[in-house]
N, C-alpha and C positions, 0 to 999 in steps of 0.2 A: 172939604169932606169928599167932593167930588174925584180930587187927584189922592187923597189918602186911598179910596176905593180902588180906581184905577193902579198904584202902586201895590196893594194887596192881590190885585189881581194879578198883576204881571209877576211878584212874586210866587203865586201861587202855582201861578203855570210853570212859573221858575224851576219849582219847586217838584212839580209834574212830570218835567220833562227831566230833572236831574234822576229822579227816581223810577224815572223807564229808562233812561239810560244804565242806573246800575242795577237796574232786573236786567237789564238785556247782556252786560257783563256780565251778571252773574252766571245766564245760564251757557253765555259762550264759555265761559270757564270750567263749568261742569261738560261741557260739549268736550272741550278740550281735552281733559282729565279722562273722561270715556274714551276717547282716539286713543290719547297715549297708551292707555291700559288695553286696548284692542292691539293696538302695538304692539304690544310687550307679549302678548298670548299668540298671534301670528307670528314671531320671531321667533316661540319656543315650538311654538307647531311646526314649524320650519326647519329649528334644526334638529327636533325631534323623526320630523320624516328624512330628512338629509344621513342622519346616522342608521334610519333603519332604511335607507335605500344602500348605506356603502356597506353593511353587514347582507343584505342578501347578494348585494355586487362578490363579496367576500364568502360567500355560502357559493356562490353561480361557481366562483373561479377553481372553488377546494372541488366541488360537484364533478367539473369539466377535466381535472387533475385526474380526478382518484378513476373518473369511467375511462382518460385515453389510458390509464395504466393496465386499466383493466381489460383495455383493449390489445394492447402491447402483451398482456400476461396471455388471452384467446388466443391473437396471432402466432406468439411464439409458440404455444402448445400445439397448434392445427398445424402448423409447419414442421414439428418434431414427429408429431402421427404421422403428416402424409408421409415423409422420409421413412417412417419404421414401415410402413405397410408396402411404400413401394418397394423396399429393400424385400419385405415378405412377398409381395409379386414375384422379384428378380429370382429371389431362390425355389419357388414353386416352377418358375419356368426352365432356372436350370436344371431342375430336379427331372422336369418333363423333358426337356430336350435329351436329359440319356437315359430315355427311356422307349421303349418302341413302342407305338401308337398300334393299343390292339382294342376292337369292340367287343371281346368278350370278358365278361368278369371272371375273375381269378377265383 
């Protein structure tokens, strides 16, 4: 009776420690299955920002285009004035130079 006991026992422990072992599976399983799926949602996070950092990379570059054109269209105009106005200097001066230099008004 004494070793039926004893055998009941150490089955029971048996039995104790088989079933905290597969709680303890279990919940590294569900532990795991959580990871993966954090996984899965930082990968999309990832290439979610990845695509919207190469569209504003792609927004910078169209931006950086369109202002040095816009810069090339100011230069070239400011350089077409100054040439017309100093052509309009050149002719006011020849215009003075044949003219005699009087202070009274006409």
């Amino acid at each position: 009776e004494k070793f039926a006991s004893q055998v009941r026992s150490i089955e029971k422990a048996g039995a104790e420690k088989e079933q905290s072992y597969l709680d303890q599976q279990t919940r590294l399983t569900g532990l795991n299955d959580a990871l993966k799926e954090m996984n899965k949602e930082l990968e999309f996070s990832s290439e979610t920002m990845n695509k919207s950092l190469e569209k504003v990379k792609s927004e910078a570059a169209e931006a950086s285009q369109s202002a040095e054109a816009e810069i090339a269209k100011i230069t070239q105009a400011s350089g077409a004035k100054v040439k017309e106005l100093a052509a309009e200097i050149n002719s006011l001066k020849a215009k003075l130079a044949g003219r005699p230099l009087s202070l009274s008004h006409p």
